[in-house]
C-alpha positions as CSV (number, residue, x, y, z in Angstrom):
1,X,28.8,67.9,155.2
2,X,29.6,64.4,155.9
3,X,33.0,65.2,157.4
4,X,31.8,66.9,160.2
5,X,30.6,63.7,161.8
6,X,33.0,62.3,164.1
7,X,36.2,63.9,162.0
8,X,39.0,62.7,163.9
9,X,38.4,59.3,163.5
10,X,36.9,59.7,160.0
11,X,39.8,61.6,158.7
12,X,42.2,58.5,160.6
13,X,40.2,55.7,158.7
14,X,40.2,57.1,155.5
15,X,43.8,57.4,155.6
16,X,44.5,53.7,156.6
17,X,41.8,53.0,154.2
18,X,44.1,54.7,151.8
19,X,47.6,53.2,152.5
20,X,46.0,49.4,152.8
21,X,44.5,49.4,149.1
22,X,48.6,50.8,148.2
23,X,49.6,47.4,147.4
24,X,46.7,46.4,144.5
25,X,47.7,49.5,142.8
26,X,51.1,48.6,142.8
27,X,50.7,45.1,141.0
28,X,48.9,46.5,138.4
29,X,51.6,49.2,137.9
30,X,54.3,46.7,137.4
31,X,51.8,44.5,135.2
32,X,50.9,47.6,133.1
33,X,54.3,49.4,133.0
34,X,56.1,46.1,131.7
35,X,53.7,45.4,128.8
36,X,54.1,49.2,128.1
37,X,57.6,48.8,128.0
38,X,58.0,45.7,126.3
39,X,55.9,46.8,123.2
40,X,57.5,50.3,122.4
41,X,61.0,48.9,123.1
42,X,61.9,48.5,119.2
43,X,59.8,51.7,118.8
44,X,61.0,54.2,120.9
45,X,64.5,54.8,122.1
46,X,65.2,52.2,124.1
47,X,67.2,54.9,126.6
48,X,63.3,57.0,126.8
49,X,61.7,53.4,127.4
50,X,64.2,52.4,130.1
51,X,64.8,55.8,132.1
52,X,61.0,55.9,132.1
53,X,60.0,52.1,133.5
54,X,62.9,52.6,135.7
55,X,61.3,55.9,137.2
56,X,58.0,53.4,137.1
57,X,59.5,50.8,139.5
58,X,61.1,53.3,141.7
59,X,57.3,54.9,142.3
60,X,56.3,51.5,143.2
61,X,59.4,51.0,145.5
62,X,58.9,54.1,147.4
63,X,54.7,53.5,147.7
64,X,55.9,50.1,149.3
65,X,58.1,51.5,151.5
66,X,55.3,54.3,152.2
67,X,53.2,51.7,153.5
68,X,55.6,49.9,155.5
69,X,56.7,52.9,157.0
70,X,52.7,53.8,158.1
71,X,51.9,50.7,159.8
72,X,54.5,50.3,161.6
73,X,54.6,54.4,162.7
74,X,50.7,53.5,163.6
75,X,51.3,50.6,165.7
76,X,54.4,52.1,167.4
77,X,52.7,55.8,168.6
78,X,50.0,57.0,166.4
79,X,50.5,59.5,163.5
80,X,50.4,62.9,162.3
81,X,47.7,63.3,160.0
82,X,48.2,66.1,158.1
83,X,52.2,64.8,157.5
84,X,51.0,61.0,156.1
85,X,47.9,62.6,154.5
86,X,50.6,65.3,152.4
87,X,52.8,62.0,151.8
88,X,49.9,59.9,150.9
89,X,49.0,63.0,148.0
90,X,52.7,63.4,146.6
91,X,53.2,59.8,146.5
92,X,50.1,59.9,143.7
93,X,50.9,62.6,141.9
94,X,54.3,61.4,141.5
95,X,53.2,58.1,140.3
96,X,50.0,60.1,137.7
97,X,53.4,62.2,136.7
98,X,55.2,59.3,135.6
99,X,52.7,57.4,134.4
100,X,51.6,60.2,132.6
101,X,55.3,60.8,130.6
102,X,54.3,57.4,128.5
103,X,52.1,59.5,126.1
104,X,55.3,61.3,125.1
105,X,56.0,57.8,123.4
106,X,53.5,58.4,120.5
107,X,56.5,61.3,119.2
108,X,58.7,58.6,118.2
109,X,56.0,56.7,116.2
110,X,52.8,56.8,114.0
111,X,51.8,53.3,115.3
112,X,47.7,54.3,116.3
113,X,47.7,51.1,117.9
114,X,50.0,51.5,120.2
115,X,48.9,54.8,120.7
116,X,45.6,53.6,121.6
117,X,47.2,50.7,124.3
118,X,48.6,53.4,126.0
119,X,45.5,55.2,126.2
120,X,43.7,51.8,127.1
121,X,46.0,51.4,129.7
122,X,45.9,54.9,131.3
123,X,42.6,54.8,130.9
124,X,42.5,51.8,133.2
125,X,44.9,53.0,135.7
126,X,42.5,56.2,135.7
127,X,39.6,53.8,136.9
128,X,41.8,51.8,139.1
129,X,42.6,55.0,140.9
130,X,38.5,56.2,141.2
131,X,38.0,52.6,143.1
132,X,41.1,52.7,145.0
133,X,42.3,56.3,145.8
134,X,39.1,58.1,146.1
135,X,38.9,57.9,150.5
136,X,39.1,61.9,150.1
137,X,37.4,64.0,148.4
138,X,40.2,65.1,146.3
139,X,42.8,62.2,146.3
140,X,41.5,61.0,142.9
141,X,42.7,64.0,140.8
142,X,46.2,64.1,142.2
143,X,46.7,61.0,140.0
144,X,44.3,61.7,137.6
145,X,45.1,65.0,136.5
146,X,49.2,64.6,135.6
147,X,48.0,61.1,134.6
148,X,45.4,62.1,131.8
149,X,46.4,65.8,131.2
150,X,49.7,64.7,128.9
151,X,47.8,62.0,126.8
152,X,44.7,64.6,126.0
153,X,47.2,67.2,124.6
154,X,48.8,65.6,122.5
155,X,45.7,63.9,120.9
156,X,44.0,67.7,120.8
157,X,46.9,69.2,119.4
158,X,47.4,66.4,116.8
159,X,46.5,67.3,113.1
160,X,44.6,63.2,113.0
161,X,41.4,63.3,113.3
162,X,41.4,60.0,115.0
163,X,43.7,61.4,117.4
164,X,41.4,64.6,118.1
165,X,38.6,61.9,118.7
166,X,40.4,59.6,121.2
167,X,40.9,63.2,122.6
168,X,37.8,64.2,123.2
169,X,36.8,60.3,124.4
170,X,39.7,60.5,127.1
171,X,38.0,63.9,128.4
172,X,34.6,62.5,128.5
173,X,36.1,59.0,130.4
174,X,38.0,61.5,132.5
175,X,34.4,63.3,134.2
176,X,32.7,59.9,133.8
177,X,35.1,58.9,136.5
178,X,36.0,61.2,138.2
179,X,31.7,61.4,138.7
180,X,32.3,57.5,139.9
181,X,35.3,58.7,141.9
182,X,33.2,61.2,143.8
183,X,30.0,58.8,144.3
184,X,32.9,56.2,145.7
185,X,34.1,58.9,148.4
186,X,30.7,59.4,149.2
187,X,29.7,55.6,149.7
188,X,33.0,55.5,151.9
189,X,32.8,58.2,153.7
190,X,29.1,57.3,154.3
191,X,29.7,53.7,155.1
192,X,32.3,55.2,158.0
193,X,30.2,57.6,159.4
194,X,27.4,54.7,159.8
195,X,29.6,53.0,161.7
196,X,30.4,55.4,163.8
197,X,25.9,56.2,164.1
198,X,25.3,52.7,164.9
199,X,25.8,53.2,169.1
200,X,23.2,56.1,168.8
201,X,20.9,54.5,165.7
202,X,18.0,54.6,167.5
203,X,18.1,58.7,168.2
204,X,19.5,59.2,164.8
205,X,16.5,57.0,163.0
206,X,14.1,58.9,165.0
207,X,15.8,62.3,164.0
208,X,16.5,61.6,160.8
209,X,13.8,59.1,159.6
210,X,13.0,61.2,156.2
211,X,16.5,62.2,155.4
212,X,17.2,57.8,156.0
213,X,14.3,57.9,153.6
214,X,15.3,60.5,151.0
215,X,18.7,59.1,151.2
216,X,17.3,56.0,150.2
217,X,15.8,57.1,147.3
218,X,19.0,58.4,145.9
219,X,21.0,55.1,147.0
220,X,18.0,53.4,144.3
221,X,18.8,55.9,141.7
222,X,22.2,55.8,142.3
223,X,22.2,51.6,141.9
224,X,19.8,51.9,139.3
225,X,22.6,54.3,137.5
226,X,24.9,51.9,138.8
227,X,23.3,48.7,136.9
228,X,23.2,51.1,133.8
229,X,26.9,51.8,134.2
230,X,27.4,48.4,134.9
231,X,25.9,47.0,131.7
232,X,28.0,49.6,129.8
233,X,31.3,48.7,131.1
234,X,30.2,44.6,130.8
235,X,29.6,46.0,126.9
236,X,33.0,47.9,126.8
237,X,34.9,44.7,129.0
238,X,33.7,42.3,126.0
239,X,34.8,44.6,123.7
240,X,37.8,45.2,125.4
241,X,38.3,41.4,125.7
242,X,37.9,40.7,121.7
243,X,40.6,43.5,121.2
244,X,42.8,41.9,123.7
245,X,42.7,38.7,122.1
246,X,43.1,40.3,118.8
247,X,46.4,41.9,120.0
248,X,47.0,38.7,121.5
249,X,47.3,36.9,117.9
250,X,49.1,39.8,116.6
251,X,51.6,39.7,119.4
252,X,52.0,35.6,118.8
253,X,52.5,35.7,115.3
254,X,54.8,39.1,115.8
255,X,56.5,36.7,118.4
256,X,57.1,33.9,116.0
257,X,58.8,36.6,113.1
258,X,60.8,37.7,116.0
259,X,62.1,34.4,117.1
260,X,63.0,33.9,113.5
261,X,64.4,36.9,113.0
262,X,66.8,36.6,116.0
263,X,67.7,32.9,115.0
264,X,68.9,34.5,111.6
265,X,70.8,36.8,113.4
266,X,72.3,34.8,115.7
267,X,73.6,32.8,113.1
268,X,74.7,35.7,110.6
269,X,76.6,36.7,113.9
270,X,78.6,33.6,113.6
271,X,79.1,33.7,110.4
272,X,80.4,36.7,111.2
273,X,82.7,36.0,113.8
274,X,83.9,33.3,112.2
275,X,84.6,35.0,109.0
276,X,86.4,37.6,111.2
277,X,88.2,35.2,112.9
278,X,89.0,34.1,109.6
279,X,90.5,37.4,108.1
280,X,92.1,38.5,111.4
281,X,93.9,35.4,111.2
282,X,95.0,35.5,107.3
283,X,95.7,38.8,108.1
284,X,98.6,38.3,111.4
285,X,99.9,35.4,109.6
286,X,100.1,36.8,105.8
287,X,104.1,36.2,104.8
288,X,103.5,40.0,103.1
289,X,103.9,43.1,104.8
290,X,99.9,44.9,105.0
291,X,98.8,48.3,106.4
292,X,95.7,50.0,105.8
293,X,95.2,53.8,105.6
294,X,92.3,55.8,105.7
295,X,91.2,58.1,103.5
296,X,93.9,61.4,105.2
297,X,96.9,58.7,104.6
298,X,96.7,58.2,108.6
299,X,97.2,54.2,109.3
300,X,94.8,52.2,110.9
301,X,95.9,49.0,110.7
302,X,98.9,47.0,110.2
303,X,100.1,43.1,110.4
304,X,103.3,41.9,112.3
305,X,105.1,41.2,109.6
306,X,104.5,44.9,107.8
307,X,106.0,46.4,111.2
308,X,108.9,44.0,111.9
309,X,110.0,44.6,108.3
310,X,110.2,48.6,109.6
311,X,111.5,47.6,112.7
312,X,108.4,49.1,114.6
313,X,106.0,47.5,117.4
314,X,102.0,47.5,115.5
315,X,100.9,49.9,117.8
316,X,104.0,52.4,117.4
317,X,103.2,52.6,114.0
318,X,99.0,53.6,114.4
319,X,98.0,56.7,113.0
320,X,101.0,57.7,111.5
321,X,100.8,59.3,108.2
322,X,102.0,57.7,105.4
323,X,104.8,60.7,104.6
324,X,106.4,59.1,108.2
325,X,107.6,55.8,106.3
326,X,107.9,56.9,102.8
327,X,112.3,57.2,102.4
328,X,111.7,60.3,99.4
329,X,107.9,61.6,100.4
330,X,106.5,63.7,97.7
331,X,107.4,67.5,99.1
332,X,104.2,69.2,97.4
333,X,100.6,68.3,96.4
334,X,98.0,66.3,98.5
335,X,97.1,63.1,100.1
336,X,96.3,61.4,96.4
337,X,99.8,61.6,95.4
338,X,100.7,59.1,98.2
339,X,98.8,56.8,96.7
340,X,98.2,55.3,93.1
341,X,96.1,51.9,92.6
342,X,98.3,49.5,91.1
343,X,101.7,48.0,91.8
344,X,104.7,50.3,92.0
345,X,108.0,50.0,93.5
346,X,109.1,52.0,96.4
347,X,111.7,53.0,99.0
348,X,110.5,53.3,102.7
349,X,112.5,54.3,106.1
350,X,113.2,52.2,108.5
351,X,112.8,52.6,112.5
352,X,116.8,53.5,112.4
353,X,116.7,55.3,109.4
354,X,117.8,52.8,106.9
355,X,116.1,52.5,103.7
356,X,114.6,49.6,101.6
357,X,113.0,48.6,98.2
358,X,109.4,47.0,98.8
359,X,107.0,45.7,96.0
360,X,103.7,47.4,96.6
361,X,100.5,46.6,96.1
362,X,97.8,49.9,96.2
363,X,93.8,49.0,96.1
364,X,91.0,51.2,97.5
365,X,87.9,49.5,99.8
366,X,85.1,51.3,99.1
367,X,83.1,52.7,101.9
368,X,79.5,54.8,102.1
369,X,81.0,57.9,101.3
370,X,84.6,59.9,100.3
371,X,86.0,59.8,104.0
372,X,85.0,56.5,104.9
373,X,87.3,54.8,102.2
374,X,90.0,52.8,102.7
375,X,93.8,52.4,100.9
376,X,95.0,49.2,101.3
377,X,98.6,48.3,101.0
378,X,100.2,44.9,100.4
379,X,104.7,44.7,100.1
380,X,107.2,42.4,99.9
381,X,110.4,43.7,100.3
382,X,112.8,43.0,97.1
383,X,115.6,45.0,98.3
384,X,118.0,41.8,98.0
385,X,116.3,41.6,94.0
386,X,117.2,45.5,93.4
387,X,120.6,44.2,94.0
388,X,120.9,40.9,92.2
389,X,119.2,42.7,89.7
390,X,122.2,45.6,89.3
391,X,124.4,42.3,89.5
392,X,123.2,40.9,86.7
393,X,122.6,44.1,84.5
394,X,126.4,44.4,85.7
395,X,127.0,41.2,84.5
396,X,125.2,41.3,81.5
397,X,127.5,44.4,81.0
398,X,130.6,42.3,81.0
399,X,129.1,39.5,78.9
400,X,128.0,42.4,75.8
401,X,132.0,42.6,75.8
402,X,133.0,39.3,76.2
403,X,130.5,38.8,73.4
404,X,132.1,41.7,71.3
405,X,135.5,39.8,71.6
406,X,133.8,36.8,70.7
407,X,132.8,38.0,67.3
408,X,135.8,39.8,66.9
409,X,137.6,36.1,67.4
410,X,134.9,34.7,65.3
411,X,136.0,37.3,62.3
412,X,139.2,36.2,63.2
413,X,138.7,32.4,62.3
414,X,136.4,33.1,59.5
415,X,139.5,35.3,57.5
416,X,142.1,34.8,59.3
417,X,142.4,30.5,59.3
418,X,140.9,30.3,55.9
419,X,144.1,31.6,54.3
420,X,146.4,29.6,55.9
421,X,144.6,26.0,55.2
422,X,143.9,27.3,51.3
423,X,147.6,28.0,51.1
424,X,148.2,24.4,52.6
425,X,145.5,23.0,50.3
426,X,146.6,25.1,47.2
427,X,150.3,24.0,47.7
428,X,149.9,20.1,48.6
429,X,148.1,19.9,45.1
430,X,150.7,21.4,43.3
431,X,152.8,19.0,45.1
432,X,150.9,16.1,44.3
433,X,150.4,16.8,40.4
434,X,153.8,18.5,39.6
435,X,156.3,16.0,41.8
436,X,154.0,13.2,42.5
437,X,156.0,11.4,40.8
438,X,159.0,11.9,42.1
439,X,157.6,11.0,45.8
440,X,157.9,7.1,47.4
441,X,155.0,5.8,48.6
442,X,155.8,7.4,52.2
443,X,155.9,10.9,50.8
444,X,152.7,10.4,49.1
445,X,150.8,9.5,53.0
446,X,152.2,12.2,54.6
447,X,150.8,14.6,51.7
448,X,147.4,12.9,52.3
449,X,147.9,12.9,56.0
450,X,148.1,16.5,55.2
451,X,145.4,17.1,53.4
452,X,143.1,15.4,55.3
453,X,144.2,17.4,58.6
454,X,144.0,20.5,56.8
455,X,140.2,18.9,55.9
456,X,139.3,18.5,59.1
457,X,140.3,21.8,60.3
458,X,138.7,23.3,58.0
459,X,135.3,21.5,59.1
460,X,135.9,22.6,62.7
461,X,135.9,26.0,61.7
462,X,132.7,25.3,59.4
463,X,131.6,24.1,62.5
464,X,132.5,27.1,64.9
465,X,131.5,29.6,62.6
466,X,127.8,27.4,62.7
467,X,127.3,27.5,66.6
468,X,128.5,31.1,66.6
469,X,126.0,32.0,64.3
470,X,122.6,29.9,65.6
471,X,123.3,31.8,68.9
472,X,122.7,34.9,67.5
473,X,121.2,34.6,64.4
474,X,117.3,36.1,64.6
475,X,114.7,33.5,65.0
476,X,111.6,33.3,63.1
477,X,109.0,31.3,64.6
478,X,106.6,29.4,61.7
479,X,104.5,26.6,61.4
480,X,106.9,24.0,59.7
481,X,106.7,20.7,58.4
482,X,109.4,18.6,60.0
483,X,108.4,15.2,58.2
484,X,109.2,17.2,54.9
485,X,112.7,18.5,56.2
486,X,113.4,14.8,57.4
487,X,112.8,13.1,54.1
488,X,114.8,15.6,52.2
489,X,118.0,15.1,54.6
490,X,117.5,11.5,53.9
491,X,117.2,11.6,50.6
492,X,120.5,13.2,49.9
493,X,122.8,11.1,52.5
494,X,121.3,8.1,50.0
495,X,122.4,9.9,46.7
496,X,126.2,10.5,48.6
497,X,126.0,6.5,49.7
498,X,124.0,4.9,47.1
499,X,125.8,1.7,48.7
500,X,124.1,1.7,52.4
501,X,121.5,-0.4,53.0
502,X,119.2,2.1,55.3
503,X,116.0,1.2,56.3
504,X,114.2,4.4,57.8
505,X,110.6,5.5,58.7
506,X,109.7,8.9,59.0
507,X,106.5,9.5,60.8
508,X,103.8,12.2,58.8
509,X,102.5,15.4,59.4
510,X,105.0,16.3,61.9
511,X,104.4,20.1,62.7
512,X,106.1,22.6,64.9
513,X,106.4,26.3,65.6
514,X,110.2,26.7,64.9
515,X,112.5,28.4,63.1
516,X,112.8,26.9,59.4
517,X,116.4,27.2,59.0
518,X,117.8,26.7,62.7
519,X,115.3,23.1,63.0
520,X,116.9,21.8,59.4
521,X,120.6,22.6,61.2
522,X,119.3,20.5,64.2
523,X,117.7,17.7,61.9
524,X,120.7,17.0,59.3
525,X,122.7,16.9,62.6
526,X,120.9,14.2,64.3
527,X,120.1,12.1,61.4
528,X,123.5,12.1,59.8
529,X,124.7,10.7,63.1
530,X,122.2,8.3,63.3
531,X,123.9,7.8,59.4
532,X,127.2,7.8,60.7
533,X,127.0,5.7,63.5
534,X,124.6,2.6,61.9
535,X,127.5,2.4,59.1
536,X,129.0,-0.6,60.8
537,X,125.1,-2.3,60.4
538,X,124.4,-4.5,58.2
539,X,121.3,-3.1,57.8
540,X,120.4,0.7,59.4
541,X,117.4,1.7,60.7
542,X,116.6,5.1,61.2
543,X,113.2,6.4,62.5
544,X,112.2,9.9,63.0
545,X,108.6,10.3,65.0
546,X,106.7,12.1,67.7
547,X,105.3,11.1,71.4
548,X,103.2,12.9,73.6
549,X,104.4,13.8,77.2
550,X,102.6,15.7,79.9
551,X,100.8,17.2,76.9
552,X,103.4,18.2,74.9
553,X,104.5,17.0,71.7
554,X,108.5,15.3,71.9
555,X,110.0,14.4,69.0
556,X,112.5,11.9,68.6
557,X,115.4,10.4,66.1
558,X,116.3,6.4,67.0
559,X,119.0,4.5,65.5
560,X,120.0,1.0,66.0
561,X,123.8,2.0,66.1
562,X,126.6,1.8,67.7
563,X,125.2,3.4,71.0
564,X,126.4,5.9,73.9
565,X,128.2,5.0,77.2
566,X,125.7,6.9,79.2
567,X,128.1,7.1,82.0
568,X,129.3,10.2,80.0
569,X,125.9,11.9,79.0
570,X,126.8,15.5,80.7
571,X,129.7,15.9,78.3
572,X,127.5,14.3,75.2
573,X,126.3,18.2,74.2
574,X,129.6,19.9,74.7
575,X,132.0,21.4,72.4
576,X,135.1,19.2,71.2
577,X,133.5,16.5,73.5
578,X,133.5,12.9,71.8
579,X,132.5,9.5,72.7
580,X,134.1,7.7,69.7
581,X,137.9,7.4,68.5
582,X,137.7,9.9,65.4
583,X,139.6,6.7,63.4
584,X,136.0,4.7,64.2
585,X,133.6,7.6,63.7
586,X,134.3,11.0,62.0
587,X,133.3,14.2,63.6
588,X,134.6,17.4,65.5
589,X,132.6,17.0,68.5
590,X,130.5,20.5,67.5
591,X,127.6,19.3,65.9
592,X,125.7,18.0,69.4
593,X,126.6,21.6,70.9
594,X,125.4,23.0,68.3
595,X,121.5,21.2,68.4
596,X,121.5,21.7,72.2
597,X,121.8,25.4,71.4
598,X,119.3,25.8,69.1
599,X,116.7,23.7,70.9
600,X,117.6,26.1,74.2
601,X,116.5,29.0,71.9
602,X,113.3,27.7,71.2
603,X,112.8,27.0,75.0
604,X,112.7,23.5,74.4
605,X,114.9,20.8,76.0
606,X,116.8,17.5,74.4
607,X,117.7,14.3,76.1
608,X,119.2,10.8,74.7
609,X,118.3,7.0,75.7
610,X,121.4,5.3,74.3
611,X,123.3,1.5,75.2
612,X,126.2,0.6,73.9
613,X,125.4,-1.7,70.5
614,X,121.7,-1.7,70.9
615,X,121.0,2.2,69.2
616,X,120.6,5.5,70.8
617,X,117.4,8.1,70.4
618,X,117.7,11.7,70.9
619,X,115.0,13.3,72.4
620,X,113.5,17.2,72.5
621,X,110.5,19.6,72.5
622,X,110.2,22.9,71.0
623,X,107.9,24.9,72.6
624,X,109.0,25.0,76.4
């Protein structure tokens, strides 16, 4: 009934009503669709909360432009009402659509709290819109209705009863406002249409005195139900504001874990990089060839040196399969016999279809399930060992022979050479006792010239037969008492020369793991030299002992003899080799060979210390 007073220019002012009071909707659009965004961005996907505060702002941007495009149409030549009253309509039921799509948010979580913001804040863009959209009669429930409609159904179709309650409470805020949206068209539309009585107020009072007065009376109830609906949303606001500042708190101290929680990350992110870095660069730089597989045997990653050592570029060689480098792949059976775990040699193909030996390395990296697992591979190429190794198993070959014709020589001087020199011995005695007499004095020295040489030779054989033997004699090795051994090779070199005067010390408790027999063969060789060559002393001393080197026990045998010329200490412990005239010191030259061998066998090592008249000590170790 109101609308039919003056309705041209009432229809006109309550659409520029309408486009001016755009704008406060708009801030508090962008306010509210931010905080809405912001709080379900780690709860919904963050796509959904995106798409839809994108669609939000868009709204905004086109209600803006809506606006802008009104006043200035307005100013320029007037406008078509029904065309900016249609656009003024879709405009809010495109933004109540939108708007309305955030209740679809509570299907990603059980949060009631947040389900409840959202229906605090639609609930508040609901009344916003009764205040500010309600300059027709039906403006309101363009917005209202796609706002509302989404948020009701899905708290009535919920199972919660909480969520059937807030239901029902939307609904009942719903026709409370849309009551106050309807008493707000009225009060505008009435405040218009005053302005337009106020040229013929005096007629109009006088014709409608008791409808002014009736009218009145409703405008008192209505305050009076304003004031009561005033006091119950000052009762609601307080409430409203104690909740805000609750979530306030919530949100600070959520704010705090946050910032925490993205320091930590921050940081595990560099420790992350850097530990990539790390491996990245251990792995381009490894002096080993590496490729890793993935569980179908089809490489996924590989270090420069793995493909330059098969002559391919690193990314020629991705996502081959394993069977492409293998020389001899297996020809049936699966994936798992292309790889073992362990270390295995094998033969792959080069780019130009060479083939090499490589070392290789198999370990699995375990993953969250069967297909996720990775073989890693780690080879050094040994073709060059394959081949010294058929050299020396080639050589090795040749030295069984040689050795074969070594004992067979060695047989040879054990029978053959003895007969000879027992002939010579057996003869030169029959010589002596049946025609001594008849012999000068000259024929008598070259008989004992005789004998001796056939002596001596007889000792280098002993000799020979001795080295021949410690080399391949089988080696037992035993805790033995090399103090005991010492003083019992002493012992009997002073029963042969009961004349020398031989002062020795012999240090106690000498133990070593050795063979018994070969370490007595080495001991009565060094101390009857240190005998031998103290015999032109006055008085000998001989002392057999033990130091400790670089934690290992050496032993040693010191003499104050005649001493070495240690300009000739490489020949010292070869065969034949001496450092004396034989008419000065006695010997064959074997016996030093023969301790240098025997030490070798029990991985030890022997040196001397030696000057000329001031002594010499041999040094050696016995366990390597």
């Amino acid at each position: 009934m109101l609308g039919n007073y003056y309705p041209d220019q009432l229809s006109e002012d309550q659409l520029y009503q309408s486009y001016k009071l755009i704008p406060y909707g708009l801030g508090s659009s962008i306010v509210m669709a931010t905080i809405v965004a912001a709080l379900h961005w780690y709860l919904v996907p963050q796509v959904i909360v995106f798409v839809w505060f994108a669609l939000t702002f868009i709204i905004v941007l086109v209600r803006s432009f809506l606006q802008v495009w009104f006043y200035k149409t307005r100013k320029r030549a007037g406008i078509n009402f029904k065309k900016w009253h249609r656009r003024y309509i879709l405009s809010l039921f495109a933004a109540g659509f939108v708007w309305g799509n955030a209740a679809m948010f509570a299907n990603f979580h059980q949060s009631d709290k947040h389900q409840i913001l959202v229906a605090f804040v639609l609930g508040g863009l609901a009344a916003g819109a009764a205040s500010a959209s309600s300059m027709f009669k039906y403006s309101f429930y363009f917005f209202a209705v796609p706002l509302l409609f989404p948020l009701i159904v899905y708290f009535l179709i919920s199972e919660d009863g909480v969520d059937r309650t807030m239901g029902v409470i939307t609904i009942l805020y719903f026709v409370f406002i849309s009551f106050t949206s309807r008493n707000i068209f009225k009060t505008t539309v009435e405040s218009l249409i005053f302005k337009y009585q106020n040229k013929d107020l005096v007629n109009e009072l006088h014709r409608s005195n008791q409808f002014a007065l009736n009218k009145v009376e409703e405008l008192k109830q209505e305050i009076e139900a304003r004031k009561s609906m005033q006091g119950e949303l000052e009762i609601l606001s307080k409430s409203l504001e104690e909740k805000v500042h609750q979530r306030t708190q919530m949100l600070n101290e959520t704010n705090s874990v946050l910032q925490m929680e993205v320091s930590e990350k921050i940081k595990a992110e560099k420790a992350l990089k850097k530990n990539e870095w790390k491996f990245r660069s251990m792995f381009e730089t490894a002096q080993e060839g590496i490729w890793v597989f993935n569980s179908n045997c089809r490489l996924r990653y590989v270090n420069e040196k793995m493909a330059h050592m098969l002559g391919y570029t690193q990314l020629e060689m991705i996502n081959h399969h394993r069977r492409f480098f293998l020389h001899h792949p297996p020809q049936t059976g699966g994936n798992s016999l292309l790889f073992k775990e362990g270390i295995r040699q094998i033969t792959l193909k080069k780019k130009d279809g060479r083939e090499f030996w490589v070392l290789e390395s198999v370990s699995f990296l375990p993953g969250p399930n069967e297909q996720s697992k990775m073989i890693l591979g780690m080879v050094t190429e040994i073709t060059e060992r394959i081949k010294k190794e058929k050299k020396i198993e080639e050589l090795n070959s040749q030295l069984k022979e040689v050795n074969k014709e070594l004992d067979a020589f060695t047989y040879s001087v054990s029978h053959d050479l003895r007969a000879p020199l027992r002939t010579i011995f057996g003869f030169s005695e029959i010589l002596i006792e049946d025609y001594g007499d008849k012999f000068d004095e000259t024929g008598r020295m070259y008989i004992d010239h005789l004998q001796k040489a056939a002596n001596r030779m007889k000792s280098l054989i002993d000799d020979l037969l001795l080295l021949s033997r410690v080399s391949k004699s089988d080696m037992k090795r035993l805790r033995v008492d090399l103090s005991k051994i010492a003083k019992e090779i002493i012992a009997t070199l002073k029963t042969e020369y009961p004349n020398r005067k031989v002062e020795y010390q012999v240090e106690d408790n000498l133990i070593a793991l050795c063979d018994s027999g070969l370490i007595k063969i080495v001991l009565e060789n060094l101390i009857n030299n240190a005998w031998k060559f103290t015999s032109e002393r006055e008085t000998a001393k001989i002392e057999i002992g033990s130091i400790t080197e670089e934690g290992k026990n050496v032993y040693f045998v010191k003499d104050n003899g005649a001493g070495l010329d240690m300009t000739f200490e490489q020949k010292l412990f070869k065969p034949f080799q001496r450092l004396h005239p034989s008419t000065r010191f006695s010997g064959t030259g074997v016996g030093l060979a023969t301790v240098k061998r025997i030490i070798t066998r029990h991985r030890g090592t022997i040196w001397v210390q030696s000057e000329i008249d001031r002594g010499t000590t041999f040094y050696f170790t016995l366990d390597g």
